[in-house]
C-alpha positions in Angstrom: -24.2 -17.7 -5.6 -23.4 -14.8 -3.5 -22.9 -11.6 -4.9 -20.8 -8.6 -3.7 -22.7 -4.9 -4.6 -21.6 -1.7 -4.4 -21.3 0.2 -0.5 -23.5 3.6 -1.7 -25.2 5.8 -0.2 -29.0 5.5 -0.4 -28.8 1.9 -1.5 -30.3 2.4 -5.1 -30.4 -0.4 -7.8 -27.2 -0.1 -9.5 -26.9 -0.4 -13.6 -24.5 -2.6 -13.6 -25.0 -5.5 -15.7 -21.5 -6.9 -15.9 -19.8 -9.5 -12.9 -16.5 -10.5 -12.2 -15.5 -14.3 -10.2 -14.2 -14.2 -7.1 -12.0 -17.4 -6.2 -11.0 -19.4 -3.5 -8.1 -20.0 -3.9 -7.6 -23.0 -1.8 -9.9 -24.8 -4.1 -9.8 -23.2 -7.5 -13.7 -23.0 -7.5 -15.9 -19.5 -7.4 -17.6 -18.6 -4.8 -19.2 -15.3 -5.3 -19.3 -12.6 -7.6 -18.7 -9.2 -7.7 -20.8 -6.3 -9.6 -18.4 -4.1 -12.2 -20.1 -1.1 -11.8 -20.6 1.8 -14.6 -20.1 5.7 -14.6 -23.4 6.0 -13.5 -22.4 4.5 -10.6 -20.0 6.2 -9.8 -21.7 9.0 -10.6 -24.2 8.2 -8.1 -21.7 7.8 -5.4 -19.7 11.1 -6.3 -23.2 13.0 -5.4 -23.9 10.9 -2.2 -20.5 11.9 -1.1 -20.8 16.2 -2.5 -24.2 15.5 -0.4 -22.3 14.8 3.0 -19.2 16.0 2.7 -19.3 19.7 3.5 -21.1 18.6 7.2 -18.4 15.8 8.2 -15.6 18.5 6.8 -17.8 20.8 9.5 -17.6 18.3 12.2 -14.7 19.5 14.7 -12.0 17.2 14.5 -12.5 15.8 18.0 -15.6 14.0 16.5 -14.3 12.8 13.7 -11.3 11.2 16.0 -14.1 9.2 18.1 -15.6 7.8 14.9 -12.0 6.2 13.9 -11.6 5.1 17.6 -15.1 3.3 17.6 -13.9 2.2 14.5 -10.6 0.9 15.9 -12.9 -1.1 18.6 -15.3 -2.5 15.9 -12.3 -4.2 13.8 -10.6 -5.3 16.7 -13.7 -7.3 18.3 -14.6 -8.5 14.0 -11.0 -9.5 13.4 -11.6 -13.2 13.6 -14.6 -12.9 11.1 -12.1 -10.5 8.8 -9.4 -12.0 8.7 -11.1 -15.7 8.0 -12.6 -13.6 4.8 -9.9 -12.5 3.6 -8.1 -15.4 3.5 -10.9 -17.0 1.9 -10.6 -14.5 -1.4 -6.9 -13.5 -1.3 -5.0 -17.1 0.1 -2.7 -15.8 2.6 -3.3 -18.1 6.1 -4.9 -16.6 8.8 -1.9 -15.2 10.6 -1.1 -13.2 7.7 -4.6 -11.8 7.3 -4.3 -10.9 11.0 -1.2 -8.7 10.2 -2.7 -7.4 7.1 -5.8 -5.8 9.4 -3.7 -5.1 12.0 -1.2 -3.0 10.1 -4.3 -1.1 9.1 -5.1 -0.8 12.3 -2.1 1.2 13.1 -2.9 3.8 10.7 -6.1 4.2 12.2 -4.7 4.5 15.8 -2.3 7.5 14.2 -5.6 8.6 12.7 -6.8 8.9 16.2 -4.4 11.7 16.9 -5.6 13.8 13.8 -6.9 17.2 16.0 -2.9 17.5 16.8 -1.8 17.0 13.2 -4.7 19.5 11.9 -3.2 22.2 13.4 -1.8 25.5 11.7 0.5 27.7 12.3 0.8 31.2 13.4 2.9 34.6 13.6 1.8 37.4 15.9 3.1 40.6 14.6 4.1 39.8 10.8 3.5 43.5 10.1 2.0 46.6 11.5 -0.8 45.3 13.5 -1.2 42.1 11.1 -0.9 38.8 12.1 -0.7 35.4 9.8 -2.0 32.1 10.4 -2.5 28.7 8.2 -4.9 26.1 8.3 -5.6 22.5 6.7 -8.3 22.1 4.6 -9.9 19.1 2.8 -9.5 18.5 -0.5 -13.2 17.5 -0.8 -14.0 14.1 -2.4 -10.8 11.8 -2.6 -11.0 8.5 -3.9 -8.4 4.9 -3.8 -7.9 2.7 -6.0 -6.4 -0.9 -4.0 -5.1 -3.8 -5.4 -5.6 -7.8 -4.5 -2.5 -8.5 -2.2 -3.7 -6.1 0.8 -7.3 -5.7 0.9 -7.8 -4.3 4.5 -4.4 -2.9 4.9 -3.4 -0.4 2.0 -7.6 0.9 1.5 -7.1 1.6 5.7 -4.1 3.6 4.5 -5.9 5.4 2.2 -9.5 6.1 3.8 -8.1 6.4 7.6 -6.1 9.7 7.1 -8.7 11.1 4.0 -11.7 11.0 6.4 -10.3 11.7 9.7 -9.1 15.2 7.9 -12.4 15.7 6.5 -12.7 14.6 3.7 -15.5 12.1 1.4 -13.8 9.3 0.0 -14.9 6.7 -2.8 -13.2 3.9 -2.5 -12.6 0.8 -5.5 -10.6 -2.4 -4.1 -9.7 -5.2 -6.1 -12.1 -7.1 -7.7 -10.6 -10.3 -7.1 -11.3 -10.1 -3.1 -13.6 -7.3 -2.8 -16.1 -8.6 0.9 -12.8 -7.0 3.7 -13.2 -3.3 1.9 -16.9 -4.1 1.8 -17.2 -4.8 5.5 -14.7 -2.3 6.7 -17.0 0.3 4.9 -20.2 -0.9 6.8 -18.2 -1.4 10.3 -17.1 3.0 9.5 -21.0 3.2 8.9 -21.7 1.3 12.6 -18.8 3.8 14.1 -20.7 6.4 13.1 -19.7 7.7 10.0 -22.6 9.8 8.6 -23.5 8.4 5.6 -21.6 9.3 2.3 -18.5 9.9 3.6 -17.4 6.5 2.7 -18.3 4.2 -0.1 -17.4 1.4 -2.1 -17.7 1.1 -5.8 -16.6 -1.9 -7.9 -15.0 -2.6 -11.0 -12.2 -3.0 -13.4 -10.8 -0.8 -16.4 -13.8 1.4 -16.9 -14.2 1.6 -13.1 -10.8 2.7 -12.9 -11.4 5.7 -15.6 -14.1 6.8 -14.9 -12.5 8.0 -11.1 -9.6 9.2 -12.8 -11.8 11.4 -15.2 -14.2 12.5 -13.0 -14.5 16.6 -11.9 -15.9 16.5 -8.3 -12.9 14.0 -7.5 -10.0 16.0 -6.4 -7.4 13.3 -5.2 -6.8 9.8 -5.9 -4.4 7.3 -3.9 -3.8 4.3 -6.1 -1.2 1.0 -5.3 -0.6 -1.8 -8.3 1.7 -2.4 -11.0 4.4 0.3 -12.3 2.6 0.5 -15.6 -0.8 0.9 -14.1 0.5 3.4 -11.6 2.3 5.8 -14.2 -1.2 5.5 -16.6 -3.3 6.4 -13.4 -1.0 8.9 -12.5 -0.4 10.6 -15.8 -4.4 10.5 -16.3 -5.3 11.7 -13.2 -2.2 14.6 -13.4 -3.8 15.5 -16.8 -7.5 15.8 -15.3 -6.4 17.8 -12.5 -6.1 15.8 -9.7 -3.8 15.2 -7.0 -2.1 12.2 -7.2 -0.1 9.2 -5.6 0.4 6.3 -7.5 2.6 3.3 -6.1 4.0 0.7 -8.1 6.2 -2.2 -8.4 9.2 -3.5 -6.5 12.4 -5.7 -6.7 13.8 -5.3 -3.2 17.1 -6.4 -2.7 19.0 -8.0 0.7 22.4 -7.4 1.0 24.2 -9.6 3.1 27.5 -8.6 4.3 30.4 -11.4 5.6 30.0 -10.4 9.2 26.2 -11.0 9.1 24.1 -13.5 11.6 23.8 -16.2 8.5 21.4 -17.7 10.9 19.0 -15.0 11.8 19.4 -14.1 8.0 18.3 -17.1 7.0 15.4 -16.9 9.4 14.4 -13.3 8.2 14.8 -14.3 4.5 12.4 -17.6 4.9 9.1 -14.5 5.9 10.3 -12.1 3.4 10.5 -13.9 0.5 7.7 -16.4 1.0 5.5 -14.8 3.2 1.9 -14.8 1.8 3.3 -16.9 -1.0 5.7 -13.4 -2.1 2.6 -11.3 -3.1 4.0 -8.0 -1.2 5.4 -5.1 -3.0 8.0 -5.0 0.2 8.9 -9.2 -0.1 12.3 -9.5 -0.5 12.7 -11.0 -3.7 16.9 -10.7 -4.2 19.3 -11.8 -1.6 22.9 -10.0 -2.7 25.8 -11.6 -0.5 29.4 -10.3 -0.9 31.8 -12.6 -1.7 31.8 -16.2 -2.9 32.0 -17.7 0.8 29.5 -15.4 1.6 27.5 -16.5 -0.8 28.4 -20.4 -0.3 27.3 -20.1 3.0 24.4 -18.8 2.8 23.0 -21.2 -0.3 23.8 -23.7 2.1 21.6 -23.0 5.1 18.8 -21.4 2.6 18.0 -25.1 0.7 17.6 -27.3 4.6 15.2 -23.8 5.7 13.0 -23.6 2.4 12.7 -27.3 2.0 11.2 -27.2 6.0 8.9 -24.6 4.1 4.7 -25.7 4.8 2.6 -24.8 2.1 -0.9 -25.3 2.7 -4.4 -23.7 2.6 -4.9 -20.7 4.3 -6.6 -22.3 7.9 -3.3 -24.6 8.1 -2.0 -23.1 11.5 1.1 -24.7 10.7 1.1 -23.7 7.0 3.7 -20.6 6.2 2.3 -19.5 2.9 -1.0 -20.5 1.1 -1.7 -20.0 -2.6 -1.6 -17.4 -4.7 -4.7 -15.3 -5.9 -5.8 -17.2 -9.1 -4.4 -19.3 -11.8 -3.5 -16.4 -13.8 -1.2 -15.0 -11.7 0.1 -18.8 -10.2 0.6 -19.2 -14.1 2.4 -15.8 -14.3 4.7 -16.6 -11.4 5.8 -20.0 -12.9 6.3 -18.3 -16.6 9.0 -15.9 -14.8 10.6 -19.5 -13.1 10.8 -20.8 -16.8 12.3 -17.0 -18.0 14.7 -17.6 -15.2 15.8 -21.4 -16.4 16.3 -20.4 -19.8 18.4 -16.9 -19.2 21.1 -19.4 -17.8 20.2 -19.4 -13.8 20.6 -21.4 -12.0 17.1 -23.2 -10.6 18.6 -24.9 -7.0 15.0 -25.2 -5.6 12.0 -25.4 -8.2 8.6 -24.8 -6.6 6.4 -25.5 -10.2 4.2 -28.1 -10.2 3.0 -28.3 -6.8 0.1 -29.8 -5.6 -1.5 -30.4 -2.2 -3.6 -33.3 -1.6 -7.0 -32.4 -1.6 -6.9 -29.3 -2.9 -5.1 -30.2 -6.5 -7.0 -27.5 -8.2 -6.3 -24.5 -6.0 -3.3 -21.8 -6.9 -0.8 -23.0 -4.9 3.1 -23.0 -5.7 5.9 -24.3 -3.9 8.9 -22.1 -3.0 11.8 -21.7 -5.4 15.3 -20.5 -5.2 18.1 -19.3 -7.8 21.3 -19.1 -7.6 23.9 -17.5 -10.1 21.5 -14.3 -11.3 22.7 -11.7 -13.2 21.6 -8.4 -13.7 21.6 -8.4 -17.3 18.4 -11.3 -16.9 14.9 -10.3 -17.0 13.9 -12.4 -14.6 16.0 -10.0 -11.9 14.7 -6.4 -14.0 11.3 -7.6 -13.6 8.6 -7.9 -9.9 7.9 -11.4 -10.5 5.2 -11.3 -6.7 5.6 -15.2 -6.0 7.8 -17.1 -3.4 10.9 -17.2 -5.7 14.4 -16.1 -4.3 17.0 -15.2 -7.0 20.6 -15.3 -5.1 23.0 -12.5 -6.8 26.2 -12.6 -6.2 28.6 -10.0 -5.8 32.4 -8.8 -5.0 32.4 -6.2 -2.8 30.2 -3.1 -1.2 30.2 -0.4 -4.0 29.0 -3.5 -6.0 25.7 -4.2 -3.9 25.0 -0.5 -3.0 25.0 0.3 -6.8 22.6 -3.1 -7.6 19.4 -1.7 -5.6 20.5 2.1 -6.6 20.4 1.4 -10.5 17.7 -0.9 -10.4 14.4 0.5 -12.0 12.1 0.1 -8.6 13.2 1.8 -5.5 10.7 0.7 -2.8 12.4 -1.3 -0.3 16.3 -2.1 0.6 17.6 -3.9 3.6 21.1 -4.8 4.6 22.4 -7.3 6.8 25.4 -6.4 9.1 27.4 -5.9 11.9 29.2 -3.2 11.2 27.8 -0.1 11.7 30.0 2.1 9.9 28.8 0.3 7.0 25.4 0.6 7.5 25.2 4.0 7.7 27.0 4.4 4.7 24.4 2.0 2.9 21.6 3.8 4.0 22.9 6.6 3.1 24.4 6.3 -0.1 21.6 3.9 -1.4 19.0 5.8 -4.0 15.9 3.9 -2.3 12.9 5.4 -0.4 12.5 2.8 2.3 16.1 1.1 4.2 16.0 -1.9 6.9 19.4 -2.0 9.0 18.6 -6.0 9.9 15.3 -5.4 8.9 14.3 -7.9 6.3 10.9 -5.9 5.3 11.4 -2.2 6.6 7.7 -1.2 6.3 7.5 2.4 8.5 5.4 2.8 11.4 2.3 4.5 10.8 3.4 7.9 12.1 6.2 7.9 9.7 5.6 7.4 5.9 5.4 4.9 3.6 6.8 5.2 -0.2 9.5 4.3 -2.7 11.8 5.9 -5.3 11.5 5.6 -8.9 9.2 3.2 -11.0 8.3 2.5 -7.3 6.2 6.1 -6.7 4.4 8.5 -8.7 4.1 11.9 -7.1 5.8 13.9 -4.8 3.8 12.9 -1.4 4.1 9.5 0.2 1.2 7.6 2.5 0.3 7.6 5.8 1.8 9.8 8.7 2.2 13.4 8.0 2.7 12.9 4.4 -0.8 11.4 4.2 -1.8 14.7 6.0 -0.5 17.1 3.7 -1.5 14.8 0.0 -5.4 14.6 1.8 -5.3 18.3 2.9 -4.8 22.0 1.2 -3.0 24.7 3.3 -4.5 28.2 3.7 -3.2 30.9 4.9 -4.5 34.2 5.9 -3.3 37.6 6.7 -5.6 39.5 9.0 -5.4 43.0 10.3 -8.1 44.9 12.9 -8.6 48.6 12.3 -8.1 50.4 15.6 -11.9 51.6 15.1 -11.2 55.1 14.8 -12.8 57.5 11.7 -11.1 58.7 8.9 -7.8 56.9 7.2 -4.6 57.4 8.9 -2.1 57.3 6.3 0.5 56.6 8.6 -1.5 53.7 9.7 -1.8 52.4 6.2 -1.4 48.8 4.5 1.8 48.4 2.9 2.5 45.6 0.7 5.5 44.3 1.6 8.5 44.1 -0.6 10.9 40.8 -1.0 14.0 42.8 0.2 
C-alpha cells in the first residue's frame, strides 16, 4: 500500500512510527497511508527552513515572483493529474477539484505582483535634514495548518503570499487527503524554490502542537472548526505567535419577494450542495420574507433538488460526490435526525443513500427543511453536508438581524432587486463577507478573504494585502546625513521631536 511521507528538506528517515488511512471515498476502501509525524520531525523541518530562509528572504523580489510564475505554469500543465487526485482522497468530482486548484491559482497570479505590494513608504524632509522611510520584512519561518475540504486551494492561500514575501513556510494539510499539498510542494521545488523554503509535515493532534509550541515559528495560518480555531489561536497567541485562525460557518440567503425565484433557485442548487456542502462559504440557510415568498420558493426547490445527480467523483454528469469518510457522512446524517426531532420539518431526506456499485462509499443524498427555527440546534450549529434548512421570516429587520446574531459571521448573500435594499443589507449586516445575488461571495484574490465572529480569530484576514501585512513586519527608519563638516554645530543638532 502506498504511503504518503513527509516533503523535508534533506530527505532523512523520519521517526515516525504512527500512520493514519486515507479513503476513497467513492468506495469506502483505503488506499494509502499517511505518516503522523513527531516533534522531531518537525524539528527537523524547522532547521531545514532557519537553514534557507535568510538567502530566499535575500533574493530580490523579482526572483521570487518568477519562481511563483513558473509555479503558476507547472500547475496549470499538472491540473488534469491534480485535480483527478484530489478527487480521489477528498470526493468532490472533477469539476470541483478543477475550481479548488484554480482558485488557488488565483492567489498565486496576485502573488506574481508581490515586488509592487513590497513596497514602503517614504517622506523627504520629516525634519531638519532627516528623511523616513518603511519597509516590509518577513516574519521568518511561518507555518499552515489546512483542513480536508480544500487541499490545493486554502494551503495555496497560505504558502503563495508567505513565500513570495520571503518568508520559509512549513506546511501540515489534512491527513485525510494529504498527496495535492504533497505534490504542490514538489511542483514549488521544480519552479525553483531553493530547497527549505517549503515543506510538508504530517500529522494530527501532536502535529498540530507541536507548530503551535514551537520558538523558531513566528506565524501560523490555520482554517477548520470554531473550536479548533480558538484552541490554535489562543495557543499560538500565548507562545508568541502571530495568528489567524478561521473557523466555522452558517451562511444564510436571504431572499427578498422581488427576487429572480428562478435564478435563485439555480444559485441555491451549487451553494448548498456543491461538493456534497463541505465548504465553509456553502450556503446552508435559505431566509425568504414572507409566507408566499417562502411557498414559492419550496415549490421550485423540491422539482431542482430531486434533478440533483449524485455520483462518484469521475461522473461528468454527477453534481456532488461523497463526502470524506464515514465519520463525517455519519456526522452529517446525525444533524438530519437533530433536525427531525427539534420539530422541522424534513420535505427532502437524503439519509440512506446508496449508489449502485459503490454501496460502501460516503455518499449522501441532498436534503431539505422547511419550517426551521432559530431556537433549534440544527440551525446554531455548521452541519458541512448537502442539507438546506428553509427559515422563514416576516419582514427585513427580521432576516438582517438572523445572520447578524448568529454565532458565525463568514458569509451572507441576499437576493434582490431592489437596490436600496441591498445597500442597506450590506451595510447594516454584522458579517465579514456580503454577496448582492452572489450565492457564495468568495473575494477575488487581490481583495481578502475572512469572517466575523466564531468565524475568525485575529485581526488580519487572508490573501490580498491582508495576507501581506499578517506574513510581513513593517520597519521603519529615520535617517539623517551629517553635512561632513568638523566640530558639532548646535544649531544643527538632533531634536527629538515633541507630540505637539
Amino acid at each position: 500500500m502506498r504511503t504518503i511521507e513527509h516533503v523535508v528538506a534533506g530527505g532523512a528517515a523520519g521517526t515516525a512510527t504512527r500512520h493514519g488511512d486515507v479513503y476513497d471515498p467513492n468506495s469506502g476502501q483505503v488506499q494509502a497511508r499517511v505518516t503522523l509525524g513527531t516533534t522531531a520531525d518537525l524539528d527537523r523541518a524547522v532547521a531545514a527552513a532557519q537553514a534557507a530562509q535568510p538567502a530566499w528572504a535575500a533574493t530580490n523580489p523579482q526572483r521570487r515572483a518568477r519562481v511563483m510564475f513558473r509555479f503558476k505554469e507547472l500547475v496549470e500543465a499538472n491540473m488534469e493529474e491534480l485535480a483527478r487526485t484530489l478527487s480521489s482522497e477528498h470526493g468532490k468530482v472533477i469539476a470541483d477539484s478543477k475550481g479548488d486548484i484554480q482558485r488557488g491559482l488565483e492567489v498565486i497570479e496576485f502573488c506574481c505582483g508581490v515586488p509592487h505590494v513590497l513596497k514602503g513608504e517614504y517622506t523627504q524632509g520629516a525634519g531638519p535634514g532627516i528623511d523616513v522611510y518603511s519597509m516590509r520584512q518577513p516574519i521568518g519561518i511561518g507555518a499552515g495548518i489546512t483542513p480536508f475540504n480544500f487541499p490545493a486551494m486554502i494551503p495555496m492561500w497560505m504558502f503563495g503570499v508567505a513565500i513570495a514575501c520571503g518568508n520559509a513556510f512549513i506546511l501540515k494539510p489534512s491527513e485525510r487527503d494529504p498527496s495535492v499539498p504533497v505534490r504542490l510542494a514538489e511542483l514549488m521545488r521544480e519552479a525553483g524554490l531553493p530547497e527549505g523554503v517549503l515543506q510538508v509535515v504530517h500529522g494530527d493532534k501532536e502535529m498540530v502542537d507541536a507548530i503551535l509550541d514551537h520558538p523558531a515559528i513566528g506565524a501560523i495560518s490555520f482554517v477548520g472548526s470554531s473550536d479548533i480555531a480558538h484552541y490554535v489561536y489562543r495557543r499560538g497567541v500565548d507562545a508568541g505567535k502571530r495568528v489567524q485562525a478561521m473557523g466555522g460557518a452558517k451562511n444564510h440567503g436571504i431572499v427578498m419577494p422581488d427576487a429572480d425565484l428562478d435564478q435563485v433557485v439555480a444559485d441555491l442548487s451549487g451553494a448548498a450542495f456543491g461538493s456534497a456542502g463541505e465548504r465553509c462559504m456553502a450556503l446552508p440557510v435559505v431566509v425568504p420574507v414572507g409566507e408566499q415568498t417562502a411557498d414559492r420558493l419550496r415549490e421550485k426547490l423540491i422539482p431542482a433538488i430531486a434533478a440533483l445527480r449524485v455520483g462518484v467523483s469521475t461522473d461528468k454528469d454527477a453534481h456532488y460526490g461523497p463526502v470524506v469518510n464515514a465519520a463525517h457522512k455519519q456526522r452529517v446524517e446525525n444533524w438530519i435526525q437533530t433536525g427531525v426531532d427539534e420539530g422541522a420539518e424534513l420535505v427532502v431526506d437524503g439519509r440512506n443513500f446508496t449508489l449502485q456499485g459503490h454501496e460502501q462509499g460516503f455518499f449522501i443524498g441532498p436534503s431539505l427543511f422547511d419550517r426551521v427555527t432559530p431556537d433549534m440546534q440544527a440551525y446554531k450549529e455548521e452541519i458541512f453536508g448537502p442539507v438546506l434548512q428553509i427559515v422563514r421570516a416576516p419582514d427585513f429587520e427580521t432576516v438582517l438581524r438572523m445572520p447578524s446574531e448568529h454565532q458565525y459571521g463568514n458569509g451572507v448573500a441576499i437576493f434582490t432587486r431592489n437596490g436600496h435594499a441591498a445597500r442597506e443589507f450590506a451595510a447594516r449586516v454584522n458579517v465579514g463577507m456580503v454577496g448582492i445575488n452572489v450565492p457564495i461571495p468568495v473575494p477575488v484574490a487581490y481583495h481578502t478573504f475572512g469572517g466575523w465572529k466564531r468565524s475568525a480569530f485575529g485581526d488580519t484576514n487572508q490573501h490580498g494585502m491582508e495576507g501581506v501585512k499578517f506574513w510581513t513586519r513593517v520597519k521603519t527608519v529615520t535617517q539623517r546625513w551629517p553635512d561632513g563638516a568638523a566640530g558639532v554645530d548646535a544649531a544643527n543638532a538632533f531634536v527629538i521631536p515633541t507630540m505637539g
